[in-house]
C-alpha positions as CSV (number, residue, x, y, z in Angstrom):
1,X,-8.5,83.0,19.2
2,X,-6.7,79.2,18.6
3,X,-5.1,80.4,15.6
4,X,-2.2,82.6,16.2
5,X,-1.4,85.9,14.2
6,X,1.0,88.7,14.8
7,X,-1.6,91.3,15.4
8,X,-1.5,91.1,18.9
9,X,-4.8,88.3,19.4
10,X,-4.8,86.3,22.3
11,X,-3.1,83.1,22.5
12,X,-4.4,80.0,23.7
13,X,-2.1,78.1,25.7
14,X,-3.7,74.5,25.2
15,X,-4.7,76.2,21.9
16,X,-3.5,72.5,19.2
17,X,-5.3,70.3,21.7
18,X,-8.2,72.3,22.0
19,X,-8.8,72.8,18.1
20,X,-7.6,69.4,16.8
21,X,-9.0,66.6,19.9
22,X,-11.8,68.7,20.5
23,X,-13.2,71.2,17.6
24,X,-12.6,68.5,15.1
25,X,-13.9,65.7,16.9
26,X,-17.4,67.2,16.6
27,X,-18.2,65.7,13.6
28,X,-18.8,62.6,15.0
29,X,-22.5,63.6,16.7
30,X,-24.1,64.7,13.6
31,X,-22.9,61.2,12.0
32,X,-24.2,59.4,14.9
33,X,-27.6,61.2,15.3
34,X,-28.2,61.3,11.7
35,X,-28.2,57.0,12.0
36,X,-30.1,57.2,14.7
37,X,-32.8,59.7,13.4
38,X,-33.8,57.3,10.6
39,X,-35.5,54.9,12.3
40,X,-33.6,51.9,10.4
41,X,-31.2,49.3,11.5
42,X,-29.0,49.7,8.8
43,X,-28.6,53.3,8.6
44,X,-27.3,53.3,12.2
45,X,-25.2,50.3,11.8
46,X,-23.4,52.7,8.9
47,X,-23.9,55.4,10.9
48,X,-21.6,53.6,13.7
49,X,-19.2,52.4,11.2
50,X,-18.4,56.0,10.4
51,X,-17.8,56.8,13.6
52,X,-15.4,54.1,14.4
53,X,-13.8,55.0,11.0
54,X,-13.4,59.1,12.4
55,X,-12.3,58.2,15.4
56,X,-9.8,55.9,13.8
57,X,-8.3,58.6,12.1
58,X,-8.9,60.9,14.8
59,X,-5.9,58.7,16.3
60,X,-3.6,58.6,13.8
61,X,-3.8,62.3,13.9
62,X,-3.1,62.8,17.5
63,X,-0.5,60.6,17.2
64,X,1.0,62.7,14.5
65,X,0.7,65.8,16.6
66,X,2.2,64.2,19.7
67,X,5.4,64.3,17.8
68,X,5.2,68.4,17.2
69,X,4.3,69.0,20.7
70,X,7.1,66.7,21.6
71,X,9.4,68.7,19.3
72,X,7.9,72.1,20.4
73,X,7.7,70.9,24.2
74,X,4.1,73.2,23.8
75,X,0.4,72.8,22.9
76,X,0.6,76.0,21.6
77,X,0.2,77.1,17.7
78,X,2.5,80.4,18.6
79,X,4.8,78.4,20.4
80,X,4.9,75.9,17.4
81,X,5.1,78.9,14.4
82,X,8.2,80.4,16.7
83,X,10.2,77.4,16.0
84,X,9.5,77.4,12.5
85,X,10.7,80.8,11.7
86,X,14.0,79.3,10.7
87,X,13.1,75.5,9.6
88,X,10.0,74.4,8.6
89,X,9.0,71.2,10.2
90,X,8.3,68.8,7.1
């Protein structure tokens, strides 16, 4: 239901902050637990260091989106394919 199409689905109002800040950030549990669930010091120190290193990119991507929903003035994947029936936002 985040990802619009023209078949009549329901759209999602918060529907890019939802799938991008929340769906994607999911990844960072199994990284975490997966340290943890070894039982050694230095598979959870890597463990933590790949979680600073997703949410560091996690960041830069919100911070790439904030510009399209600034653009858009909507969280909204609809919202943001309507504007780009005419120009593509590159």
């Amino acid at each position: 239901g985040v990802i619009p199409h023209d078949l009549g689905l329901v759209d999602f109002d918060m529907g890019m902050l939802f799938f991008f800040l929340c769906c994607l950030s999911l990844s960072v549990y199994p990284l975490l637990s997966a340290g943890w669930a070894s039982n050694c010091k230095y598979s959870l120190l890597g463990s933590l260091r790949a979680v600073a290193q997703t949410i560091s990119y996690e960041v830069s991507l919100a911070l790439i989106l904030l510009s399209y929903v600034f653009l858009v003035g909507s969280f909204s994947f609809m919202e943001l394919s309507y504007y780009q029936e005419s120009m593509w936002f590159v």
